[in-house]
N, C-alpha and C positions, 0 to 999 in steps of 0.2 A: 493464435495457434502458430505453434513454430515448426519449418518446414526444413527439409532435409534431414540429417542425422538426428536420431533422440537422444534425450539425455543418457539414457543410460550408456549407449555407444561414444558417448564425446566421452562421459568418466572412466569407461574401460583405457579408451586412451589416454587420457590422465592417468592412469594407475600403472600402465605399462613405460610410463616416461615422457610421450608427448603431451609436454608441460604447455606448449602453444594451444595444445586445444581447449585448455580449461577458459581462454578471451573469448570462446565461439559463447559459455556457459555464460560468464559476467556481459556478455553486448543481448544475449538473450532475456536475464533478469536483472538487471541494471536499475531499469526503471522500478520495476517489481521493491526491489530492496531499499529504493529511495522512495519513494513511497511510501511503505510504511512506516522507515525511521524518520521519515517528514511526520506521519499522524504523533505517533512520541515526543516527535521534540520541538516541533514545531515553527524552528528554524532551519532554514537552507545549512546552511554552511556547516551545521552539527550534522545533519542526516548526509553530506557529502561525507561527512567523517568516519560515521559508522558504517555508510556504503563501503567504502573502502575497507572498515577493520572487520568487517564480515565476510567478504571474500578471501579475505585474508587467513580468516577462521577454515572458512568452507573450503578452502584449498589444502590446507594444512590437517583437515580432518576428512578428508573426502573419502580414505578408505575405512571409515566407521560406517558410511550411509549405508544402511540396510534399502536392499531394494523395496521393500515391501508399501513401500511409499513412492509418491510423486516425488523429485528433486527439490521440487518449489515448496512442496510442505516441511523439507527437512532443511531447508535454507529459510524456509518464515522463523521458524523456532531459533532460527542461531538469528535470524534480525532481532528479534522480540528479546531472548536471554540480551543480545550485544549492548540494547535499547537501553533496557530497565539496566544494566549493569553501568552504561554511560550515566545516566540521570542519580543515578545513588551518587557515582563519585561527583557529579558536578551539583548536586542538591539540588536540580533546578525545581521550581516550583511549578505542579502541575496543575492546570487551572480547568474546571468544569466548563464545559459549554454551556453548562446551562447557568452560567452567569453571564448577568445583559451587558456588562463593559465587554465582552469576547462580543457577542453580537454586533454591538455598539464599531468597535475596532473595525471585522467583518465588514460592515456596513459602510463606512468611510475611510478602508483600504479600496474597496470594489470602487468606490465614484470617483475619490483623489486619484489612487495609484496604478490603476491598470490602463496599460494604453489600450486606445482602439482597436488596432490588429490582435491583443488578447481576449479582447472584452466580444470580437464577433466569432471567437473559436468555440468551440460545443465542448470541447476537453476540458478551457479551461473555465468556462462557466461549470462542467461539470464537478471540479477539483474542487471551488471557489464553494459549491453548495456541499458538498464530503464534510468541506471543513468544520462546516455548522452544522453536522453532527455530532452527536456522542459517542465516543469514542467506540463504543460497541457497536451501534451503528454502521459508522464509518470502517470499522474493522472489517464486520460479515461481507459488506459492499465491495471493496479494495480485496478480500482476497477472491469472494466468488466472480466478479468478474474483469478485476486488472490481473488478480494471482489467475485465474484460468481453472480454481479449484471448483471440484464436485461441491457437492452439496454434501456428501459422507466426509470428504475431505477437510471443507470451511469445519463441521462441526469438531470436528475431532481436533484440528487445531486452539478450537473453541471452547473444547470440553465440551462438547454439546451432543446432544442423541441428532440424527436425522431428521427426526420430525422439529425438532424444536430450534434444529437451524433453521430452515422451510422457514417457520412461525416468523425468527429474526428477521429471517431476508425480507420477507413480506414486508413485515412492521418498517423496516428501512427501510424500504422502493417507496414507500406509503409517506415517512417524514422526507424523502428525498425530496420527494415529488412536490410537497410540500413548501419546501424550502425555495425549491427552483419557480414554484408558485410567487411565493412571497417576497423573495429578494431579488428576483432575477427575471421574471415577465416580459418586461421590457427588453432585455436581451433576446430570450428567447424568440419574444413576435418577429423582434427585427431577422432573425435564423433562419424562421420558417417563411417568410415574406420574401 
């Protein structure tokens, strides 16, 4: 939850000239925007990329947003357009999770590559189980609750009726759970211990 000024008041200012206020907007959803263009492309340094050419967008287009939305629902859509628009020109190959070398990888990025002080955070054990989702999955997850959206919100980003985000989310909380079961236990005990 973000406190002080709402978005709608930082963008009025933005529209009237104070161009300073639109940094209060990017240190607010920052994370939000890498995030998702992390689930897309699934390297660092590409979603730094997009981070960037999406604020870039959403500055340059800010007097289209219709209020009738959340800021954050009409800055997912210009992530996702920027996403799939980066990945066409660069051809990258998108690969299923639910093939066992992603798992495999997963599995022996977690025990090689993460140091200790990552491996006892809750975030990024939590990031680490997102990733061994399916992208639909991990999508409903990351916006209902890193994006901060409703549940009317996530679906309509989603194409989805209300109820049958509800249905997604569950099913997700369900394989999450699952996940953090399976590959992550051990981290976990040591958490709560």
């Amino acid at each position: 939850m973000h406190t002080g000024q709402g978005d709608d008041e930082i963008i009025s200012k933005v529209l009237r000239g104070d161009q300073q206020a639109f940094a209060e907007l990017v240190t607010r959803y920052q994370n939000f925007v890498y995030t998702i263009a992390l689930r897309f492309t699934r390297k660092p340094e590409d979603a730094e990329e997009i981070a960037q050419d999406v604020f870039v967008k959403a500055y340059r287009s800010l007097a289209d947003f219709m209020h009738d939305a959340k800021f954050s629902t009409w800055l997912y859509v210009i992530v996702s357009n920027t996403c799939n628009s980066f990945l066409r020109k660069k051809k990258i190959e998108i690969h299923s999770l639910h093939d066992e070398k992603i798992f495999e990888i997963a599995d022996n990025y977690s025990k090689a590559n993460i140091n200790t002080t990552e491996q006892k955070s809750k975030e990024a054990i939590m990031k680490r189980a997102i990733a061994l989702l399916s992208f639909e999955d991990a999508e409903v997850i990351t916006l209902f609750y890193n994006g901060e959206q409703s549940i009317e919100e996530t679906g309509k980003i989603m194409g989805l009726t209300p109820n049958a985000t509800k249905v997604k989310l569950h099913r997700a909380r369900k394989r999450l759970k699952e996940k953090l079961e399976m590959y992550f236990a051990d981290e976990m005990k040591e958490l709560i211990n």
